[in-house]
Structures are given as structure tokens and as C-alpha cells.
BAFI-3210 file (N, C-alpha, C; in Angstrom, 3 decimals, decimal comma, padded with zeros to 6 digits):
// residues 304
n [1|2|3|4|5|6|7|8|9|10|11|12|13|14|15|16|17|18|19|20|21|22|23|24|25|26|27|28|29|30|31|32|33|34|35|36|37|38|39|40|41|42|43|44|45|46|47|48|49|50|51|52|53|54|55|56|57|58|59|60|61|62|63|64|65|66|67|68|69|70|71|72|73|74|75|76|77|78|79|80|81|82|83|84|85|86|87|88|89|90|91|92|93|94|95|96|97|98|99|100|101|102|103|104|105|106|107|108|109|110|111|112|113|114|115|116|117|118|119|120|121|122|123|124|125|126|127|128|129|130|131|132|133|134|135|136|137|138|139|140|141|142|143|144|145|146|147|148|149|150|151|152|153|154|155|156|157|158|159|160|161|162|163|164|165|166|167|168|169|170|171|172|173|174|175|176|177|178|179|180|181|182|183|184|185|186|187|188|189|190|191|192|193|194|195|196|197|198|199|200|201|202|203|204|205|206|207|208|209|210|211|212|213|214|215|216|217|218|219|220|221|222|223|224|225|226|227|228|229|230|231|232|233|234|235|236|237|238|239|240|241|242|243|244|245|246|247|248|249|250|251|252|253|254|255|256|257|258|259|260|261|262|263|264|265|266|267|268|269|270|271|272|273|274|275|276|277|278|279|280|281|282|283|284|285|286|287|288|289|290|291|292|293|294|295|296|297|298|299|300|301|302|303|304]
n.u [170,530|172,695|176,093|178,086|177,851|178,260|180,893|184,023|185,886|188,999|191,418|193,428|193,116|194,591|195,548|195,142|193,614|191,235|190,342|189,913|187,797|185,518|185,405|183,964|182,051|180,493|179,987|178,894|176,427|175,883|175,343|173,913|174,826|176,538|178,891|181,600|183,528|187,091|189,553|192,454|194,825|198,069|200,509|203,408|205,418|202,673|200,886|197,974|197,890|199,246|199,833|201,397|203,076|201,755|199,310|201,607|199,929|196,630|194,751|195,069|194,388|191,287|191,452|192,823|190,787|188,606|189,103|189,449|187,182|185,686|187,075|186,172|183,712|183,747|185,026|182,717|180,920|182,075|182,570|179,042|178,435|177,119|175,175|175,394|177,686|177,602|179,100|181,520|184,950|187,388|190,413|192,940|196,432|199,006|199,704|198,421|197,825|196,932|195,227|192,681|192,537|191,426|189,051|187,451|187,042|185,508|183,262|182,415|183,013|182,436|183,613|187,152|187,965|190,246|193,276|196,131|198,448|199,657|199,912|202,238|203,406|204,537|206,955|206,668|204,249|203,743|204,856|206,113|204,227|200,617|198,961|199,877|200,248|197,954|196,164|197,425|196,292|193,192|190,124|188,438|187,674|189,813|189,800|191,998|192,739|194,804|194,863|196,795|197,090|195,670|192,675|189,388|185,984|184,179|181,521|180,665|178,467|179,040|181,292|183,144|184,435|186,201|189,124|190,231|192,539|194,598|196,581|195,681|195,966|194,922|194,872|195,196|192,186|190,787|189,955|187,968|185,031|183,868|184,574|183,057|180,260|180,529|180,546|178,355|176,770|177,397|177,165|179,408|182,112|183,841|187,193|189,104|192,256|195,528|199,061|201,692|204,824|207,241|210,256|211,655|213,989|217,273|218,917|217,042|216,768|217,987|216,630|215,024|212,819|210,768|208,677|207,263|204,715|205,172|206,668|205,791|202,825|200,041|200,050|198,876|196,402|195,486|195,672|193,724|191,510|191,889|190,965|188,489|187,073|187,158|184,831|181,159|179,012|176,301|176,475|177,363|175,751|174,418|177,221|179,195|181,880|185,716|188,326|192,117|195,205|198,954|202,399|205,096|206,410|204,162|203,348|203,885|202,573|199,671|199,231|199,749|198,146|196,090|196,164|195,873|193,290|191,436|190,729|188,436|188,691|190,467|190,250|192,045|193,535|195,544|197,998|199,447|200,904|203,154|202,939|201,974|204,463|205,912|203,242|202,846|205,384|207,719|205,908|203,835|200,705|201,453|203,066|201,283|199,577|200,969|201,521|198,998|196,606|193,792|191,321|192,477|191,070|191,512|191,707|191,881|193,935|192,640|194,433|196,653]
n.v [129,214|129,857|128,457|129,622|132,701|134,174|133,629|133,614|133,418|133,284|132,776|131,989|131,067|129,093|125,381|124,022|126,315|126,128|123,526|124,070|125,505|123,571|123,428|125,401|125,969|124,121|123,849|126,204|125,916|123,583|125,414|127,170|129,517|132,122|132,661|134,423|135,446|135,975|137,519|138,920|141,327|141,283|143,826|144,452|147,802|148,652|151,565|153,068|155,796|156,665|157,982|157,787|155,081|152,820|150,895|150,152|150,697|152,047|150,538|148,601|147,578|147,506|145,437|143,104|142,472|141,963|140,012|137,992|138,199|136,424|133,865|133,084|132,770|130,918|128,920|128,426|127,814|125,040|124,031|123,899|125,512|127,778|128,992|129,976|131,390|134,877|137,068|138,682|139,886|141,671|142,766|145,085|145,230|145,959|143,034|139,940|138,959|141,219|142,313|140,406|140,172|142,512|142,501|140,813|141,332|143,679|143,080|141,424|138,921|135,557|133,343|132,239|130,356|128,746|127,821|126,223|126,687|127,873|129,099|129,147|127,003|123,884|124,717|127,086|126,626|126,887|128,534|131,864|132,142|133,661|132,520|131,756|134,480|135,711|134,222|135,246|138,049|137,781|138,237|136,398|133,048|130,343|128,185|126,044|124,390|121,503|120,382|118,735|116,713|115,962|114,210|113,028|113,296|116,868|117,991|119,158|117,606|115,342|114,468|113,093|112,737|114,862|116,401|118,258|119,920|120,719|122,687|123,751|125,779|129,660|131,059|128,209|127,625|129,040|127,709|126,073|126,362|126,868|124,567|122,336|123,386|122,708|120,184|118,753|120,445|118,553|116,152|114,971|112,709|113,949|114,356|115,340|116,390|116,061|116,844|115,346|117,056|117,032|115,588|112,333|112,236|111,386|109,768|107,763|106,496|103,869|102,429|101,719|102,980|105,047|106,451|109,095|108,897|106,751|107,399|109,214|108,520|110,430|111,922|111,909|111,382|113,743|115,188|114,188|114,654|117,045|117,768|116,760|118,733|120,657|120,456|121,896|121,538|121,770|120,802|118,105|115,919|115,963|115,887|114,106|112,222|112,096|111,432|111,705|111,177|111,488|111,305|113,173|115,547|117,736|118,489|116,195|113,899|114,850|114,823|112,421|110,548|111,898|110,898|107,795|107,260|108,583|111,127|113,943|116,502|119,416|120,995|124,270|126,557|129,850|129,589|128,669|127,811|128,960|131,481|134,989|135,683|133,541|132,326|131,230|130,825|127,987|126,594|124,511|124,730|125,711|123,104|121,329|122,167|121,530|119,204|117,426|114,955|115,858|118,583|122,110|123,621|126,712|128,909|131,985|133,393|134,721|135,830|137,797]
n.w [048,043|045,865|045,025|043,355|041,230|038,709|036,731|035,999|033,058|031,570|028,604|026,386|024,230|023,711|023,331|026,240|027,196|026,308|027,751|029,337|029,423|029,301|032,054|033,502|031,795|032,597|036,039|035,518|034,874|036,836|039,343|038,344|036,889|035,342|032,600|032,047|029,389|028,704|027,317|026,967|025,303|025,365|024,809|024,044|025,438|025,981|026,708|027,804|029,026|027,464|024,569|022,854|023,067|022,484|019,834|017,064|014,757|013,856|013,713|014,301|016,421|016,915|015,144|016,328|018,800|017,108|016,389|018,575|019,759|017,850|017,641|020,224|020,585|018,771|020,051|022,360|020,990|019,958|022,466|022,672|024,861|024,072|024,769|027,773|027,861|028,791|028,328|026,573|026,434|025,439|026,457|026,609|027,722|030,357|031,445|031,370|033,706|035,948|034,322|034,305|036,847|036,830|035,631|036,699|039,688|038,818|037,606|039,708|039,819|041,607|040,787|039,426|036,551|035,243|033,008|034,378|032,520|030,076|026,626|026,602|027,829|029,392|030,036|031,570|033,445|036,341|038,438|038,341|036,463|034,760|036,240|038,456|039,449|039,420|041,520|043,748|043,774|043,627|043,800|044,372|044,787|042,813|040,319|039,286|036,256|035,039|032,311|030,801|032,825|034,523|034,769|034,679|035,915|035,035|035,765|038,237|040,019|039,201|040,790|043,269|045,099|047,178|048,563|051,741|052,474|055,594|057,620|060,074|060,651|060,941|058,129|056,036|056,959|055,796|053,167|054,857|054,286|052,314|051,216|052,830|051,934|048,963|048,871|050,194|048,211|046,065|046,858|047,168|048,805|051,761|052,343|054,853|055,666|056,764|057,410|059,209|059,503|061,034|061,739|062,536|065,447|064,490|066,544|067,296|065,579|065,599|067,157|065,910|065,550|063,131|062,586|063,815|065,013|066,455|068,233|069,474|070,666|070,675|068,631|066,596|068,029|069,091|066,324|064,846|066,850|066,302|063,604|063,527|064,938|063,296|061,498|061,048|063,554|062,326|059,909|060,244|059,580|057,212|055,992|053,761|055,482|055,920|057,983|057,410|058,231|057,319|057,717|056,769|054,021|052,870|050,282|048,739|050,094|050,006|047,397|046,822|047,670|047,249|044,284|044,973|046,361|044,113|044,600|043,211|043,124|044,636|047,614|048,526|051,047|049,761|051,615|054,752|057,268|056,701|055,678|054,022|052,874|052,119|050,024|047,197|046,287|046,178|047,991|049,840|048,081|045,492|044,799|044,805|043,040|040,527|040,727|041,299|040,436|040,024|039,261|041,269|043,904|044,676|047,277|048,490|051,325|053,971|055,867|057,238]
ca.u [171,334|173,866|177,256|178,619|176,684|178,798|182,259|184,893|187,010|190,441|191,770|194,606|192,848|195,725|194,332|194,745|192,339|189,602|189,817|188,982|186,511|184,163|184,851|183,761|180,553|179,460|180,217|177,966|174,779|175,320|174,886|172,780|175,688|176,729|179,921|181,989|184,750|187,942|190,610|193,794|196,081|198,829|201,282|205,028|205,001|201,952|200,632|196,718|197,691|200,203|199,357|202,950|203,299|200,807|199,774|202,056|198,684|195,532|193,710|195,620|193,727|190,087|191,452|192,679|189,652|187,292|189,151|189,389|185,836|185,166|188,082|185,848|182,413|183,452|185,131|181,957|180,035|182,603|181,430|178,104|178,267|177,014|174,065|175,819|178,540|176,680|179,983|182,861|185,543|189,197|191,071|194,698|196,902|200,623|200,065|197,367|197,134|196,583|193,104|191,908|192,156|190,781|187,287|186,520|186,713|184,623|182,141|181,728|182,936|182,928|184,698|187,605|188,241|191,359|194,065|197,517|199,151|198,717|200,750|203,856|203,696|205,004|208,130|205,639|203,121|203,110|206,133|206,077|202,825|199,643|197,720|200,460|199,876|196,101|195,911|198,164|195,674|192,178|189,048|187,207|188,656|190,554|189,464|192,824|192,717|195,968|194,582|197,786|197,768|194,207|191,559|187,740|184,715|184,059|181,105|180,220|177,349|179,955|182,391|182,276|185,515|186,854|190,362|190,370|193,974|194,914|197,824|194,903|195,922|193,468|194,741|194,613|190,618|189,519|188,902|186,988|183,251|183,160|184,320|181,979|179,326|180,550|181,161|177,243|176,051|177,612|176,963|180,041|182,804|184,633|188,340|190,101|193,405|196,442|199,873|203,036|205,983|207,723|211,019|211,800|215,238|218,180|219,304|216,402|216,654|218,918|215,935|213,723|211,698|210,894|207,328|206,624|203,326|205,757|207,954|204,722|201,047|199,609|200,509|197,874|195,108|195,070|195,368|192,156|190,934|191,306|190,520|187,171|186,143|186,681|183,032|180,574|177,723|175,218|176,679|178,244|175,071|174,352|178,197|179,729|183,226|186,709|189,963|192,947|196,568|200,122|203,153|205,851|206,320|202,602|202,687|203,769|202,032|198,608|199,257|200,340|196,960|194,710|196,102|195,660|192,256|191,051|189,958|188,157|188,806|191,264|189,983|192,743|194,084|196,361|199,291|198,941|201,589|204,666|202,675|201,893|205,646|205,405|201,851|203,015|206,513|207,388|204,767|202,404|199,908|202,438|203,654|200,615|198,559|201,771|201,264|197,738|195,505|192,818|191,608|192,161|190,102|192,220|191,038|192,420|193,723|192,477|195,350|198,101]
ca.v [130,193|129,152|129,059|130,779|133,210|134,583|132,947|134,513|132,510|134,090|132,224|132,380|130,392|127,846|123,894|124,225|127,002|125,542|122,006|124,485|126,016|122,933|123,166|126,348|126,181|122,469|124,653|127,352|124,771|123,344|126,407|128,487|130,635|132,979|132,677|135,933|135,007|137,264|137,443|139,724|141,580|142,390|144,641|145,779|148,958|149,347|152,593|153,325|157,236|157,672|157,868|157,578|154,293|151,894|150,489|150,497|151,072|152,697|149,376|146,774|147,099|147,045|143,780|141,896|142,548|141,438|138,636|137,523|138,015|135,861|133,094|133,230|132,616|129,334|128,300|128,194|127,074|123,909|122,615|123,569|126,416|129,270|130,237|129,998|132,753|136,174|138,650|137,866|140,642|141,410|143,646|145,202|145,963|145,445|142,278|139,433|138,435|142,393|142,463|139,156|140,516|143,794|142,349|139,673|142,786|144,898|142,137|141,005|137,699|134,831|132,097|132,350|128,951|129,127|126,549|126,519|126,744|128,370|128,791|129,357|125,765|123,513|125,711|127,876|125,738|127,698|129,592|132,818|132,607|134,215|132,097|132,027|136,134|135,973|133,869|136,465|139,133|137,480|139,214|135,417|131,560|130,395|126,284|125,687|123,174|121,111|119,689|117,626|115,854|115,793|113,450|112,901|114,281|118,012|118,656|119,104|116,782|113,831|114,638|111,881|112,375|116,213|116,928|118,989|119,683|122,325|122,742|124,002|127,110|130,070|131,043|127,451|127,235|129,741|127,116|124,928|126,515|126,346|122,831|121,746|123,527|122,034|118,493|119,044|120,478|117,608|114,926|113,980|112,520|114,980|114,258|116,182|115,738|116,813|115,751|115,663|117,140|116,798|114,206|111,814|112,551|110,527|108,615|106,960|105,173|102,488|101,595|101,597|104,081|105,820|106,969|110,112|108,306|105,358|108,227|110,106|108,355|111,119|113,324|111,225|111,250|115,255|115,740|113,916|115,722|119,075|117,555|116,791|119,880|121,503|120,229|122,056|120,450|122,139|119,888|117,100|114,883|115,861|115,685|112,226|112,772|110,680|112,261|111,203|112,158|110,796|112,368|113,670|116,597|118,215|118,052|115,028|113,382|114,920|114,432|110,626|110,194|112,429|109,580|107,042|107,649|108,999|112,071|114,062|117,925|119,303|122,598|124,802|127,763|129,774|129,422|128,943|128,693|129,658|133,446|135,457|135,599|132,087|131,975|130,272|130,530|127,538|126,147|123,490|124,743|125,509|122,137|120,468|122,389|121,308|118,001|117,204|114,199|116,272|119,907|122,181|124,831|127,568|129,942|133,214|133,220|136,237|136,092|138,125]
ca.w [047,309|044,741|045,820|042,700|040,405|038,249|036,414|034,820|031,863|030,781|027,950|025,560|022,696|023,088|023,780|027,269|028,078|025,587|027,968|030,883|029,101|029,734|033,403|033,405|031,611|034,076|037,066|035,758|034,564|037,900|039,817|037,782|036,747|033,915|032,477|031,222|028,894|028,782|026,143|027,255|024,366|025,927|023,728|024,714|025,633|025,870|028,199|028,178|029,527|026,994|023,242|021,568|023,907|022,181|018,793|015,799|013,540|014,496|012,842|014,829|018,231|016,760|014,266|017,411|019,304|016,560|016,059|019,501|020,067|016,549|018,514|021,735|020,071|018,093|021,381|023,076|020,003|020,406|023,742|022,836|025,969|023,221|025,465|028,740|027,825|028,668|028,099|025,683|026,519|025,158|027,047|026,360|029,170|030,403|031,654|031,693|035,216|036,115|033,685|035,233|038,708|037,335|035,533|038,085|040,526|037,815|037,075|040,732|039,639|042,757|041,008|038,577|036,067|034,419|033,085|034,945|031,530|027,892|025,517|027,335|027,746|030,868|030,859|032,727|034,046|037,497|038,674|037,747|035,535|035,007|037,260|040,240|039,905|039,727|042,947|044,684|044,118|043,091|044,790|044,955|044,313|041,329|039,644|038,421|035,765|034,346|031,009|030,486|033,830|035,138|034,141|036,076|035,978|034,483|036,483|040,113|040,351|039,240|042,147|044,356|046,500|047,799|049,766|052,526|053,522|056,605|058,767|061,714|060,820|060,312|056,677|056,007|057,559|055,278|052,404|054,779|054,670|050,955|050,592|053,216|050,597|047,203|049,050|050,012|047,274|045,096|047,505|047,809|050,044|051,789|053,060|055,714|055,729|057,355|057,212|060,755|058,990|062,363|061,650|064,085|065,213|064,340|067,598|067,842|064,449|065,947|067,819|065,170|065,389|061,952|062,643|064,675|065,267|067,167|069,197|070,148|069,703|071,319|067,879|066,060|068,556|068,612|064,843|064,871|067,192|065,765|062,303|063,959|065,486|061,802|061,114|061,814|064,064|061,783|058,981|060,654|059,374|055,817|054,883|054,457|055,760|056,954|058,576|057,132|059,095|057,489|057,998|055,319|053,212|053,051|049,528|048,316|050,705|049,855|045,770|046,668|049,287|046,121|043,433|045,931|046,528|043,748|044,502|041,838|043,722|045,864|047,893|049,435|050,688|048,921|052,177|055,625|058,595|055,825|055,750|053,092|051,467|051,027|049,710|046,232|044,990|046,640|048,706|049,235|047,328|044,274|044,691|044,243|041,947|039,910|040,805|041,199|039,469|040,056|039,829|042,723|043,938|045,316|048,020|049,039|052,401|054,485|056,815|057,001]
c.u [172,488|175,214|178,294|177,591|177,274|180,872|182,801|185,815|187,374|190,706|192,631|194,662|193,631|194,351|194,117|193,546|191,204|189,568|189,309|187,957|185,306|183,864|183,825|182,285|179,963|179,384|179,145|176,773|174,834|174,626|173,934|173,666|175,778|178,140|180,344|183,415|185,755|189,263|191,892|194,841|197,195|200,068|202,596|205,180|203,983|201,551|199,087|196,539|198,666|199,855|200,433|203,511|202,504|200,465|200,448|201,259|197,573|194,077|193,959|194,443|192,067|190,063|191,354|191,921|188,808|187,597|189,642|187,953|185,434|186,152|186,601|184,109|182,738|184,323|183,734|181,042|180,158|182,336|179,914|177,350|177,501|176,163|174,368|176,779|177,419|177,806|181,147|182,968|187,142|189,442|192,524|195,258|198,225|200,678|198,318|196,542|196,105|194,678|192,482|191,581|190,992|189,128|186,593|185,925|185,629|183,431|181,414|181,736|183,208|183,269|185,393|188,495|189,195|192,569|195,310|198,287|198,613|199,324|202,191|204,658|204,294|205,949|207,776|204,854|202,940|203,883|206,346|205,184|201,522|198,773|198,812|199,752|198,334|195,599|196,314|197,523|194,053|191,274|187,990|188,097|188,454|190,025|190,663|193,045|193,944|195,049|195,586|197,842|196,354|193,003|190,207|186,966|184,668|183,219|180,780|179,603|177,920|180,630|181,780|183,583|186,225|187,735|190,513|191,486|193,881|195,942|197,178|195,501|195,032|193,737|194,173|192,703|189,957|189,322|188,132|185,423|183,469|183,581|183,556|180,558|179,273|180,437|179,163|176,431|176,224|177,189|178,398|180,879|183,929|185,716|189,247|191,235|194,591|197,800|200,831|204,114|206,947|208,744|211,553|213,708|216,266|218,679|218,276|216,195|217,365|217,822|214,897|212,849|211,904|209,581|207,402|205,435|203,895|206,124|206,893|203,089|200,197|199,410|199,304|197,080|194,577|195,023|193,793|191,280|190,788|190,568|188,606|186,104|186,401|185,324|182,580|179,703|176,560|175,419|176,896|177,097|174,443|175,690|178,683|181,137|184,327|187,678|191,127|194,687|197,931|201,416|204,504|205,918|204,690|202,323|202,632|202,717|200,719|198,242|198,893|198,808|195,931|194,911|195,769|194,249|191,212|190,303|189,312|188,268|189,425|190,938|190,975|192,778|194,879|198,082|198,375|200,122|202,941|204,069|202,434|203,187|206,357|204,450|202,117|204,038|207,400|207,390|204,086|201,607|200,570|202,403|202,532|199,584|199,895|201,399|200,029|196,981|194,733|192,765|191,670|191,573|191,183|191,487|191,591|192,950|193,823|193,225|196,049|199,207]
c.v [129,485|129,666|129,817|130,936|133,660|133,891|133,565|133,388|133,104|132,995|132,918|131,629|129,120|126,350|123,626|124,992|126,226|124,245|122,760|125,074|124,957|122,896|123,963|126,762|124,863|123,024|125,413|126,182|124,352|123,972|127,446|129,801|131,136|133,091|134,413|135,494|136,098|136,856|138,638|140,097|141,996|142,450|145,403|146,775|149,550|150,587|153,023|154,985|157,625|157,371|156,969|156,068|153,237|151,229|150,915|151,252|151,013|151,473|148,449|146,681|146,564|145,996|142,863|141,736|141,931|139,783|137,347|137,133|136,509|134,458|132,413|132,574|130,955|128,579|127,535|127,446|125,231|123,184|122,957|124,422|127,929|129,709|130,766|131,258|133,894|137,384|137,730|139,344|140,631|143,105|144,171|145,933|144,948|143,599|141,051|139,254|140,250|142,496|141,489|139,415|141,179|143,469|141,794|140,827|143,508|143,798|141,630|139,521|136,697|133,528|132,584|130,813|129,139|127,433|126,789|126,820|127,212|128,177|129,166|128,288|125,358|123,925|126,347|127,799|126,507|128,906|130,510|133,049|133,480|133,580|131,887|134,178|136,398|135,267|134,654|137,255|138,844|137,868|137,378|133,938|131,442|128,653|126,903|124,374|122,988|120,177|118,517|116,592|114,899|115,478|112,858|113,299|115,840|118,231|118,389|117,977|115,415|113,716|113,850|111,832|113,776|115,653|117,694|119,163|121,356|121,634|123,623|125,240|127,902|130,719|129,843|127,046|128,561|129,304|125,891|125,284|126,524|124,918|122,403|122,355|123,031|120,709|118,288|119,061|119,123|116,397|113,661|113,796|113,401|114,179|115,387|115,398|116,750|115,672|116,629|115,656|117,153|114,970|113,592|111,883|111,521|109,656|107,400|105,602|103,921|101,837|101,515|101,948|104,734|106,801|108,064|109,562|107,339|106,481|108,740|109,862|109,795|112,452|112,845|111,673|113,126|116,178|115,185|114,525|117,009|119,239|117,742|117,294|121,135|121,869|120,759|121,588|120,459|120,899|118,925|115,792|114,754|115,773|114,669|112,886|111,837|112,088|111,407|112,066|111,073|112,111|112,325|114,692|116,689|117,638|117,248|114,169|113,776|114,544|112,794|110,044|110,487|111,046|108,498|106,505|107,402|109,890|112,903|115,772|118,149|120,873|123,136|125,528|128,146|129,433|129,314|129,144|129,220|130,833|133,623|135,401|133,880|131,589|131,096|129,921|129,669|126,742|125,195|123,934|124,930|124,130|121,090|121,058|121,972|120,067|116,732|116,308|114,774|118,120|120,659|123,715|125,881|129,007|131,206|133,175|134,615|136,695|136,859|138,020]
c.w [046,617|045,256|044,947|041,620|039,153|037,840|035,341|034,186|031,407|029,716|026,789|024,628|022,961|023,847|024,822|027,937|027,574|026,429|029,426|030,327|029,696|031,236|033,881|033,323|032,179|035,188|036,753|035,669|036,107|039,239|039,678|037,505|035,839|033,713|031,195|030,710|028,891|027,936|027,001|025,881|025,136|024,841|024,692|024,793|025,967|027,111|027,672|028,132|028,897|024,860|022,350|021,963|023,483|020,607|017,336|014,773|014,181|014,189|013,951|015,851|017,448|015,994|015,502|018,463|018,485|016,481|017,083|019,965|019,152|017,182|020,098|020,941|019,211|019,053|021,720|022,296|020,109|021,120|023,942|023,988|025,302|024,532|026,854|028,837|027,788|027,969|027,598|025,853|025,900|025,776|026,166|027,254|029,074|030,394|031,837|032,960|036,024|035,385|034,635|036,096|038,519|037,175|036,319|039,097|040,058|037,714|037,894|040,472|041,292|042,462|039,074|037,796|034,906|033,984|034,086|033,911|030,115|027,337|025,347|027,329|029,140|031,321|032,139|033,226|035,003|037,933|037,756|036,816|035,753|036,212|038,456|040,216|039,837|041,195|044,316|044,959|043,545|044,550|045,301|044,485|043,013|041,180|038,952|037,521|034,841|033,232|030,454|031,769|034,263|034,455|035,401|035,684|036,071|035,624|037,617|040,753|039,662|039,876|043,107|045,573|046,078|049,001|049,950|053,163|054,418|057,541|060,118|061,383|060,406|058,855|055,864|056,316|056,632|053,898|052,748|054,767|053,001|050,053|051,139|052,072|049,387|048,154|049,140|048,909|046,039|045,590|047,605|048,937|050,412|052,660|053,993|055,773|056,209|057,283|058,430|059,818|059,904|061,464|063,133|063,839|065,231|065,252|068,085|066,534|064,883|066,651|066,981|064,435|064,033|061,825|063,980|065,778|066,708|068,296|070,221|070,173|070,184|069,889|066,937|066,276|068,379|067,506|065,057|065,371|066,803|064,542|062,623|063,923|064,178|061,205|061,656|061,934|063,186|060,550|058,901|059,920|057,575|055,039|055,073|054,289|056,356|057,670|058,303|057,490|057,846|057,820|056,748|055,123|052,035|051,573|048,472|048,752|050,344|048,321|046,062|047,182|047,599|045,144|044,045|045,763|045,324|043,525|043,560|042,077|045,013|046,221|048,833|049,437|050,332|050,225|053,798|056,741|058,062|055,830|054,441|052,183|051,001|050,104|048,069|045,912|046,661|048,367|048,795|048,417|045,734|044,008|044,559|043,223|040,805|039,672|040,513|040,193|039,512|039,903|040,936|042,886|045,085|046,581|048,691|050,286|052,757|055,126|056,968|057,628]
res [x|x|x|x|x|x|x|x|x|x|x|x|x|x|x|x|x|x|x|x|x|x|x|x|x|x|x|x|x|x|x|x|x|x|x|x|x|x|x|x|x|x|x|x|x|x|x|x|x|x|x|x|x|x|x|x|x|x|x|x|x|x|x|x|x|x|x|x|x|x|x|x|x|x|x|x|x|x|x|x|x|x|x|x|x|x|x|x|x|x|x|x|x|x|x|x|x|x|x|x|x|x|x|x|x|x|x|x|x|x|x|x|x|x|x|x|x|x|x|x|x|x|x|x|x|x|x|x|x|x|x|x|x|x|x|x|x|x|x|x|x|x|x|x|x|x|x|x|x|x|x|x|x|x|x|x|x|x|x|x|x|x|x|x|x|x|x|x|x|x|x|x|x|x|x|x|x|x|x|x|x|x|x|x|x|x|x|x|x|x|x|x|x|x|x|x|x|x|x|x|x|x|x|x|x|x|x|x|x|x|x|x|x|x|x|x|x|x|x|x|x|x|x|x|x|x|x|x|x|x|x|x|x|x|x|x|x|x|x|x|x|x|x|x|x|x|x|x|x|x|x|x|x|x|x|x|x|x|x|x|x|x|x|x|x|x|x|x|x|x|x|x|x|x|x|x|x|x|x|x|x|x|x|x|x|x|x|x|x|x|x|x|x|x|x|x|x|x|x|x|x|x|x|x]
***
């Protein structure tokens, strides 16, 4: 069974979305998927349930619809994806992130491929943007792709190194069964990783000590251990896999480890032992889909 069937692409025309567009349509070819493109007008004032509340001229809406659609079609023509798009949509509503949620929902979409940035520009790269508010309330995972930062391999079946970060918590653990599936299905190397934000406390620096690891080995041996028993047995032999522990601030430390490396996909959840009113604004996962050489696959966390 394919692990996604259906992909939704928002875009805002600008040069950012069109460099996620190709992720978009390699993701679907590799899966056997169908991509549904989605345009958003959104208009000041606008109200849906109120007449006097919407466009200036009774022309405008069906112009910037045609000519979004007519936008959206020599997109796809561009990378060559024409046959792959099944549904080119333009919406109009208060706010972008709001449609996004609503068609994915309406469409039964189970993966949403978006840029981090449009045409807002890096002012608004994450904080406070459309794609922090679509991760907040998205019905299935988000491919966030930075076009200005992030360079690798487009599709799946060139992914040769996935990061697995968790803080062992169970928000955190609910994007490890579909990285163990993409790392699988791609064949490649999957990284677990975890990082001891635990500082070692000040009196002991006179003796030395700067490592947690030095104060306590014992903090090591049972990250590993839990990292471990993440795998499951069923998989433990078709996925090639390491465990990688340092300690720091989560998400420097996992950016610094992904460049490092070279990872080519980073799968997380959206928060884990900060709670739901941490879940992005900031967060590890903020702080490195900001950061990130690579794209990262965002996952809902079911927690609350």
C-alpha cells in the first residue's frame, strides 16, 4: 500500500512555491499519487455569508480565478508535472492557512507539500505564517520546503540519509512509524537521534567536568537504550539504522548533526514534552524547520 495517495499543493505563484512544486509532483510519481493544486484569494473583508462584505466588482472574483487557474497550469507545464496535477482549485476566504486545512480535510488529502515562505518573504519565513498555522491544525503531515536554504535530492527514491529526532516522549513518537516507512520505502539510512539538554552544574567546572556524559555515564547508556527499543522488531532488519545522542539545545544541535551528516530529510513531530502551547511559536521544531539543510517532514502530534 502506498504510504501517501493523495497530495495537496497550496501555492502563491511566487518562486518559492514553484521550487516546491517539484517536490510535490517526485513524492507523488514515487508513490503513485495525485497531486491537487490550490491557489487561495484572500480579500479584506471578505465574508462568504454576507453579500455587501466582498468584491468591489461582480467580475473581479471570476477574473482572479481564471487567472489563477491559467498561473497553476503553466506552473505544472514548467516541471513537466501537467499529467500528475488531477484538481487545480482557487479558493477565496479570510485567510490562506484556514482553506488549506479546509480542502486537505475536503479532499482527504494525507500529505500536505508546501514552501515555508511566499511572497511575504524571509520577514515571514515561519513565525506567524501560513505554514506555522497549517501545522497547528492540518488533518495529515506537512513537507515543508525552504527553497532558499535547502539543497539535495527532490525525490524519495534519492534519499539516502533520514533524522529521527524524539525527546521519548509520546507526542514526539508519533512521527516515528512513518519515518520508519519512508526510510524503508526509500532504502535509506535512518537516524535516531536525541539530544541531553540537562546542564552540568557550575561547581563542578573547576574540576573539569563540562559533559553531562562525564558527571553521569549512565545518561548515555539509557538514551540508547530507549533510542533502541523505538524500532520495531518487525523492522529492525529491513531498516538500516544508527542512534545518535549529543547534548545541547535540541535544536541547534540536531540542525548542526543534519549539516554534519548530510542528511537529505528530517521527520518530526510538531512538539513534544513543551505541550501543545508550545507546539511552534518557539520550539524545536520552529527552530529548525527555520534552520534546516534539508526538508522536514512535519507530523501532527496526537497528544494533548
Amino acid at each position: 500500500m502506498s504510504t501517501f495517495n493523495k497530495i495537496l499543493f497550496p501555492t502563491d505563484f511566487s518562486d518559492f512555491s514553484n521550487q516546491a512544486l517539484a517536490y510535490a509532483l517526485s513524492w507523488a510519481s514515487h508513490f503513485g499519487a495525485t497531486v491537487e493544486m490550490l491557489h487561495v484569494v484572500t480579500v479584506h473583508n471578505y465574508d462568504p455569508f454576507n453579500p455587501d462584505m466582498g468584491f468591489p466588482e461582480l467580475d473581479m472574483a471570476g477574473s482572479l480565478q481564471e487567472t489563477a487557474e491559467k498561473q497553476m497550469t503553466t506552473m505544472a507545464e514548467g516541471v513537466g508535472g501537467e499529467a500528475a496535477v488531477v484538481s487545480r482549485s482557487v479558493r477565496t476566504g479570510f485567510s490562506a492557512w484556514n482553506e488549506i486545512v479546509g480542502v486537505a480535510q475536503e479532499v482527504e488529502a494525507d500529505l500536505i507539500v508546501m514552501a515555508t515562505h511566499g511572497r511575504k518573504g524571509l520577514g515571514k519565513l515561519f513565525l506567524g505564517s501560513t505554514a506555522e498555522k497549517v501545522l497547528e491544525h492540518t488533518p495529515c503531515p506537512v513537507l515543508l520546503v525552504n527553497p532558499g536554504k535547502q539543497q539535495g535530492p527532490v525525490a524519495p527514491s534519492e534519499i539516502e540519509s533520514m533524522l529521527l529526532p524524539t525527546d521519548f516522549s509520546e507526542a514526539a513518537g508519533d512521527a516515528a512509524p512513518l519515518a520508519f516507512e519512508l526510510a524503508i520505502s526509500a532504502g535509506a539510512k535512518l537516524t535516531l537521534f536525541h539530544c541531553v539538554e540537562q546542564d552540568v552544574p557550575p561547581p563542578y567546572y573547576a574540576a573539569g567536568i563540562t559533559s553531562i556524559f562525564e558527571l553521569n555515564d549512565e545518561v548515555l547508556n539509557v538514551a540508547r537504550q530507549q533510542l533502541a527499543r523505538l524500532v520495531p522488531e518487525s523492522m529492525a532488519d529491513d531498516l538500516e539504522h544508527d542512534f545518535v545522542i549529543r547534548e545541547g539545545r535540541s535544536a541547534f544541535e540536531l540542525v548542526h548533526f543534519a549539516r554534519e551528516s548530510g542528511s537529505d530529510l528530517i521527520v518530526m513531530a510538531t512538539h513534544g514534552y513543551s505541550g501543545i502551547e508550545q507546539a511552534l511559536v518557539g520550539s524545536t521544531t520552529n527552530r529548525v524547520v527555520r534552520n534546516a539543510p534539508c526538508p522536514v517532514l512535519v507530523v501532527r502530534s496526537k497528544a494533548r
